[in-house]
N, C-alpha and C positions, 0 to 999 in steps of 0.2 A: 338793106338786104334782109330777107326772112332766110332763118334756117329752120325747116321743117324737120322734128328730131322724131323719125321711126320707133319705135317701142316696142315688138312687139304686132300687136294690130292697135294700138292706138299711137296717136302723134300728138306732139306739143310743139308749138308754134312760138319761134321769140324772133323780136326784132332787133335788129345790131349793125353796127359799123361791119363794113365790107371787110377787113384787114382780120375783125377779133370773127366775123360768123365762117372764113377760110379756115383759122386755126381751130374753130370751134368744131366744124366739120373734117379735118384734120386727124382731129384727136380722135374722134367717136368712131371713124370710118378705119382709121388704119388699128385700134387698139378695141378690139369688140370685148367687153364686159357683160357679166351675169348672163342667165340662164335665156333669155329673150334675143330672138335677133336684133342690133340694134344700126339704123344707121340714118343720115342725117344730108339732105338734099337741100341746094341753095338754089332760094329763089327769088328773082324782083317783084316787083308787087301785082302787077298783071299775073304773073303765074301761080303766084301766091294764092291768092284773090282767089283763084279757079280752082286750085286743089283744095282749099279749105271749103268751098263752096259747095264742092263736090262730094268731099267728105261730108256736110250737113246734110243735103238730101240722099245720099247713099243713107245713112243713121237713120232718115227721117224725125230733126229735132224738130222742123217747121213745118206744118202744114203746108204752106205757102209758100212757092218759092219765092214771090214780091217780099217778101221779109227777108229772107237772106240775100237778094239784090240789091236793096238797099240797104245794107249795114256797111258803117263805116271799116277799113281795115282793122280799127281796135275792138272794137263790136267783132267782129270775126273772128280775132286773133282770141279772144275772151271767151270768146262761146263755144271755141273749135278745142282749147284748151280746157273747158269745163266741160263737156260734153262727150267727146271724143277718144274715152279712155274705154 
């Protein structure tokens, strides 16, 4: 399961066991911290996939979207996380 962690207008993207990314989301959603909206949406990897994808060409880090189609989930989850801020 991916928990996509709101920021803000940027996201960070980790991947984790279904049981710790519930409490992980949990925690972030019912207890909001600092100055930034903050909150934290769970998702399996198809959905995943599509928001992070979406968020790359929303940015425009690719020219091409055949390069963010073919990136594997860790490729995404890497580049959505350095990018994306």
């Amino acid at each position: 399961m991916y928990a996509i962690h709101y920021i803000g207008g940027a996201i960070n993207v980790r991947k984790m066991p279904k049981a710790q990314a519930i409490e992980y989301a949990k925690q972030i959603n019912d207890n909001p911290t600092g100055t930034f909206p903050e909150s934290v949406k769970l998702a399996q990897s198809a959905e995943a996939r599509d928001i992070m994808q979406n968020r790359l060409f929303a940015k425009d880090i690719y020219p091409r979207h055949s390069d963010v189609y073919s990136m594997s989930m860790a490729e995404l989850v890497n580049t959505v996380n350095e990018y994306c801020c």
